[in-house]
N, C-alpha and C positions, 0 to 999 in steps of 0.2 A: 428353814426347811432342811429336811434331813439329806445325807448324800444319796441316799437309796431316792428318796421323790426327785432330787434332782436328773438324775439319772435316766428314772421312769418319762422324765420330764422332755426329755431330749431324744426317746422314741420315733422312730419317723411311724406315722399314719399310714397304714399298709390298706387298709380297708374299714369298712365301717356300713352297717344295717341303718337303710334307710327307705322303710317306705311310704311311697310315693304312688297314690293314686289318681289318675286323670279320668275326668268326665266330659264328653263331647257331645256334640247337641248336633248334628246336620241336618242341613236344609236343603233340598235340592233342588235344582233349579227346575226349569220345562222339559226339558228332554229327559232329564235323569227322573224325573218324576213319571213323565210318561212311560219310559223303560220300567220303572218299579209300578207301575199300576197294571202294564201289561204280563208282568211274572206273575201278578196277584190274579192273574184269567190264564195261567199255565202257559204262555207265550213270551218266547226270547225276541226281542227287537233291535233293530239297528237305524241308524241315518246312514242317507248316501251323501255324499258330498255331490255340489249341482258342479261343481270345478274338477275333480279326480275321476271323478265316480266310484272312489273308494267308501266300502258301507264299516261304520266302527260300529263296537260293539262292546260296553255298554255308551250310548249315543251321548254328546256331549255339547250338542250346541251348537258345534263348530269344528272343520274339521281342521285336526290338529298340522296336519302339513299344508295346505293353503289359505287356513284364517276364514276361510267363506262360513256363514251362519248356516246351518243344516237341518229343514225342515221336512226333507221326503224321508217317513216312518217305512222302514224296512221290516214285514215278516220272518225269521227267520227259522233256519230248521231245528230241530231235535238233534240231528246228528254234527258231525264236527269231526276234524280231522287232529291228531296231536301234532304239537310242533315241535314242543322241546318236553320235558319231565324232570323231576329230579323223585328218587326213593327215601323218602324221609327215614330215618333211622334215629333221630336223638327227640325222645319226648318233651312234648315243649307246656310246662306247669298249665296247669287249669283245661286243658285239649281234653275233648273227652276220645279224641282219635288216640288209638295207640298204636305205635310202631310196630312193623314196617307199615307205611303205606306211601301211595304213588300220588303229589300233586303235579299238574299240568299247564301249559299250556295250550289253549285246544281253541282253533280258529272253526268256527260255524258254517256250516253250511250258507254260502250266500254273502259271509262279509270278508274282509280282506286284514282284519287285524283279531288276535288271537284275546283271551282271558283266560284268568283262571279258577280251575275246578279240579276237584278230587278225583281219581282214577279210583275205580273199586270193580270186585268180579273179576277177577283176572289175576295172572301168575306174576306179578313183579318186577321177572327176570323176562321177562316173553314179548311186556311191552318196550313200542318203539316209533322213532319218528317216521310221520306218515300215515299209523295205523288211524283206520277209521274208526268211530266211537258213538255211543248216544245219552243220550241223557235219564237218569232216571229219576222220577220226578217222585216226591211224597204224595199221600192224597187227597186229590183237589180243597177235601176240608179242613184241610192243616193250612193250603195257601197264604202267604203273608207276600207283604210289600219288600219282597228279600229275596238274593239267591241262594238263599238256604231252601227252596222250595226245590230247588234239584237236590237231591240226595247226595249224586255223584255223578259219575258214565262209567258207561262199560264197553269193553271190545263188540267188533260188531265184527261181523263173516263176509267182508268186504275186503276187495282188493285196494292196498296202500296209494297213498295219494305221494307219487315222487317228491322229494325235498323242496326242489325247485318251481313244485306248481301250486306247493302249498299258502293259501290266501289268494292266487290267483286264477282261479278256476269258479264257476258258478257251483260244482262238485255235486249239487244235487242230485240222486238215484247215481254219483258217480260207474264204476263199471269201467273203468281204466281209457277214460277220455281224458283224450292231451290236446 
């Protein structure tokens, strides 16, 4: 071997192209399934816990802080209060969202733990925790067994939910009940 391959040879490995594609197959169990059949009839649902009476959302069987199995099907609203946000700003390959835009955290009218969804219709800089919000849905004939059947939410002409009551309020028709 020549002293130039040796050399090359002795390179440290800085990086290297390797892709790597994954396929996933999910099955979901009774609650998760009932939750995704009921977005496919335009309806957000929750379980209440029969031990907290805390309602999660999306419903899971069981609630996550007392372990009790969780069968009361909770209705829930269109609207929703944000809790936390972040303004995305770094496009992320294959998204057909392009930057800036707002994703959330946004607890539901009715349940007591938050998900996430897209902010859209609104100024960027304007949104904040607290602010109330709704849902906007695609149409009914596009529906799928998916949360992609909400489009997004948008701000809504209501007075803010305080930090501290956020998840803990029934907040429905809210109107600044404490």
């Amino acid at each position: 071997m020549s002293e130039d391959n040796n050399a090359q040879a002795r390179e440290p490995v800085t990086g290297m192209d390797a892709p790597i594609y994954l396929q996933y197959q999910f099955t979901a169990g009774r609650a998760p399934s009932r939750f995704l059949h009921a977005l496919k009839q335009g309806r957000l649902t929750g379980q209440r816990c029969p031990g907290c009476s805390q309602v999660y959302i999306p419903p899971r069987g069981s609630c996550p802080a007392c372990g009790i199995a969780t069968d009361e099907e909770v209705t829930l609203s269109n609207k929703a209060t944000v809790q936390s946000f972040t303004i995305v700003y770094i496009p992320i390959p294959g998204n057909p969202i392009k930057p800036p835009y707002i994703v959330a955290n946004l607890v539901p009218d009715g349940a007591n733990i938050s998900f996430i969804h897209l902010l859209s219709d609104c100024v960027n800089e304007e949104v904040h925790i607290g602010q109330r919000v709704e849902a906007v849905w695609k149409p009914a004939q596009e529906w799928d067994y998916k949360m992609d059947n909400i489009l997004y939410y948008r701000p809504l002409e209501e007075p803010d939910v305080p930090v501290e009551l956020i998840g803990r309020l029934p907040v429905e028709g809210w109107e600044g009940q404490a």
